[in-house]
VEXSENU-862171 format. One record per residue (C-alpha): residue in three letters; x, y, z. Coordinates in steps of 0.2 Angstrom, whole numbers, plus 2048, in hexadecimal, padded with zeros to 3 digits. Layout:
<pts>
ALAXYZ ...
</pts>
This chain:
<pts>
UNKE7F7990B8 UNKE7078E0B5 UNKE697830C5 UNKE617750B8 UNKE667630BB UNKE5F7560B4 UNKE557470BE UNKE597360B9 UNKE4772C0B3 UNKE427190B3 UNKE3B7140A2 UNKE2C7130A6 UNKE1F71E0AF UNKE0E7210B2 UNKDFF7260A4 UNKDEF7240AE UNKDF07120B3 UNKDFC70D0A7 UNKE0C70B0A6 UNKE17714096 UNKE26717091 UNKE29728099 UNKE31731089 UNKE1E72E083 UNKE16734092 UNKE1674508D UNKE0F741079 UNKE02738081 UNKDFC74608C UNKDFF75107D UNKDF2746074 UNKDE4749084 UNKDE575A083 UNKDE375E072 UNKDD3752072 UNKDCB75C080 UNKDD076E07D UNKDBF773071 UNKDB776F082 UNKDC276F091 UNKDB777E09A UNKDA7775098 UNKDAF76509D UNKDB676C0AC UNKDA47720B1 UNKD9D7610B1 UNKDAA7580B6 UNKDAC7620C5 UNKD9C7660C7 UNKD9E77A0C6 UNKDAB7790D4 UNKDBB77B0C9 UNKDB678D0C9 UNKDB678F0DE UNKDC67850DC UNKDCF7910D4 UNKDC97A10DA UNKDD079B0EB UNKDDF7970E0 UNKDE47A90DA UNKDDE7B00E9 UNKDE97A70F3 UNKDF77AD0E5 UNKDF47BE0E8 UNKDFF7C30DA UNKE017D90DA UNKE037E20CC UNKE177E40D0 UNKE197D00D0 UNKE1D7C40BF UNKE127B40BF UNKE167A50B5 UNKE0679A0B4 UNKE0C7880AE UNKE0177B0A5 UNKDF478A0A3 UNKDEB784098 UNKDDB78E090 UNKDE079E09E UNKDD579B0AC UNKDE47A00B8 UNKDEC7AD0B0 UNKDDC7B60AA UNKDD67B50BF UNKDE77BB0C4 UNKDE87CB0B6 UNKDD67CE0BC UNKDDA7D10CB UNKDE87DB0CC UNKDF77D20C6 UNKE047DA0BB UNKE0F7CE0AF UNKE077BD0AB UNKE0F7B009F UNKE037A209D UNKE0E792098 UNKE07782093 UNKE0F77208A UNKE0277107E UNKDFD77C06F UNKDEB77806D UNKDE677C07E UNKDF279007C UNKDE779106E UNKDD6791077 UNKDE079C084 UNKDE57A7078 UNKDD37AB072 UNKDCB7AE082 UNKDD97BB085 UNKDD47C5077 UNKDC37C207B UNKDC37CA08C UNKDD17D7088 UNKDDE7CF092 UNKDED7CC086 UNKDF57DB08A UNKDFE7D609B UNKDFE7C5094 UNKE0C7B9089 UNKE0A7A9086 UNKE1879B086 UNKE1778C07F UNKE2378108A UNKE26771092 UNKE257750A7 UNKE357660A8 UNKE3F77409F UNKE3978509D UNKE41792094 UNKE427A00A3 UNKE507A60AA UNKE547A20BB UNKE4D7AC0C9 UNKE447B60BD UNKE317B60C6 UNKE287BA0D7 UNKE1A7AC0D3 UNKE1679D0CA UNKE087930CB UNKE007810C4 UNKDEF77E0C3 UNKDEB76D0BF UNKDF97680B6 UNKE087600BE UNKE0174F0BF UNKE0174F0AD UNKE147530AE UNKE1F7440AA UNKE2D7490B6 UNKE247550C4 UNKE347560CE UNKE3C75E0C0 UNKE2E76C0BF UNKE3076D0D1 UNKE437710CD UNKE3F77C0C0 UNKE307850C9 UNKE3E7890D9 UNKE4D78E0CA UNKE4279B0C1 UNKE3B7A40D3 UNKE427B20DC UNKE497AF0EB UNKE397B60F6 UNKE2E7AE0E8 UNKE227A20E9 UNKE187920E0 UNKE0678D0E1 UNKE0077C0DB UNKDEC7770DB UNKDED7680D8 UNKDE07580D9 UNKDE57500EC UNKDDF7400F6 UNKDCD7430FA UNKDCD745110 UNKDBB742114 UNKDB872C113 UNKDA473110F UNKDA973A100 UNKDB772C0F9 UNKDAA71F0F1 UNKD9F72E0E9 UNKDAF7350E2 UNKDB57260D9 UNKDA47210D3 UNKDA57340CC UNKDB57310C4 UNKDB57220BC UNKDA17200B7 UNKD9D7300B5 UNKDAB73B0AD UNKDB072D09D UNKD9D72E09C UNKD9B74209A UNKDAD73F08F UNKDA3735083 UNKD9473E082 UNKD9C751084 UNKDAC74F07D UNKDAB740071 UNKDBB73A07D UNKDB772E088 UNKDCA728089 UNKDD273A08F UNKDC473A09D UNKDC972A0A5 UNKDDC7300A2 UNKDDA73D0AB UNKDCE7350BA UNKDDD7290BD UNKDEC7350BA UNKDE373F0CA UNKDE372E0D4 UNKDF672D0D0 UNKDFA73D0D7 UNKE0573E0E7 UNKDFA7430F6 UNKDF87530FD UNKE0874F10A UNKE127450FC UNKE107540F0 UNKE17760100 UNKE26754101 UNKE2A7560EE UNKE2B7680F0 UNKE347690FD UNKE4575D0F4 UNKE417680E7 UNKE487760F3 UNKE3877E0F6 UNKE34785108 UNKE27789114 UNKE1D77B109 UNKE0A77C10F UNKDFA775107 UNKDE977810B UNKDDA76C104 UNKDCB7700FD UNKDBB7680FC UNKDBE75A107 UNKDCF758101 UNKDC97550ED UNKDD67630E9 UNKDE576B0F3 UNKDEE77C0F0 UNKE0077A0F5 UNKE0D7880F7 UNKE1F78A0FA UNKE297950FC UNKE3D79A0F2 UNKE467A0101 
</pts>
């Protein structure tokens, strides 16, 4: 017997700083993504300034996926994750992401590294994902569930297709903790990164969506709230870089 239930939803809901229609929430982010994915890796350098890279090397440390344990890595995008977490060590990866450009990317850097073998690819909505329940040991979100139109939903889905015993990580842009830092990181976002859009990527429009979708995101104890009436336990977070990003965790008990 399946554990979905579906959330009821206003008609409306955030895009950035705007308000949509939430049925077109998830064409628009749709649109963003296949705009950046020819250079969503370099634009992640400058826009983070190289420190993506120590983000999520804590990130699949902390998942610590063995070779005995299925991970689902949601909104994956061009790998990162997944190619981290078969590197070092883990066994089954499926790397799922909404959009079909960004797989695309992904899909070449696998071959590239020769790393397709312990790795499928799923192209899926996180709201409703095509796994059976308790079916996986670990899942995982990099960057990617404040794009979601209806994260409690993920959250409900992530708990349904874990094990009992199993366990989800979220890296996730957070509310920056150090008052110095504030001002120079929304001069960053909002001067700097539509800038770099327009010069790198020809975008400057995705850039500033995705500077204020960061801004939208529940804070690091909000987010642990979400989990936790998602049924999630043993919900924990710990910041990183002065609170830029946090890696949450919880637990299906």
């Amino acid at each position: 017997m399946s554990e979905r239930n579906t959330p009821p939803g206003g008609e409306t809901i955030d895009f950035g700083y705007r308000e949509v229609p939430r049925a077109e929430k998830a064409g628009l982010v749709r649109q963003v993504f296949d705009s950046v994915a020819p250079r969503y890796d370099l634009m992640n350098d400058l826009m983070s300034l190289g420190l993506h890279r120590a983000w999520k090397r804590a990130f699949v440390a902390a998942i610590a996926a063995s070779p005995r344990e299925g991970l689902l890595d949601l909104a994956g995008g061009t790998g990162d994750i997944a190619f981290k977490a078969l590197e070092r060590g883990a066994g089954r990866v499926i790397l799922s992401d909404i959009n079909p450009s960004m797989l695309q990317v992904a899909q070449g850097r696998a071959l590239e590294r020769g790393l397709a073998a312990n790795l499928m690819f799923l192209c899926a909505d996180a709201e409703r994902l095509p796994l059976p329940d308790r079916s996986l040991e670990k899942v995982s979100m990099a960057f990617g569930l404040r794009n979601c139109t209806d994260k409690d939903a993920v959250l409900r889905e992530v708990r349904r297709v874990l094990r009992p015993g199993g366990r989800f990580h979220c890296l996730e842009f957070s509310r920056v903790e150090v008052a110095a830092l504030a001002p120079l990181y929304d001069a960053w976002s909002f001067r700097v990164l539509p800038e770099l859009g327009r010069r790198v990527a020809q975008d400057a429009e995705s850039y500033q969506y995705l500077a204020e979708s960061i801004r939208m995101f529940p804070d690091q104890e909000r987010l642990a709230g979400m989990m936790r009436a998602a049924g999630l336990e043993r919900v924990r977070w710990q910041s990183l870089s002065g609170g830029i990003v946090a890696i949450h965790t919880g637990w299906r008990l």
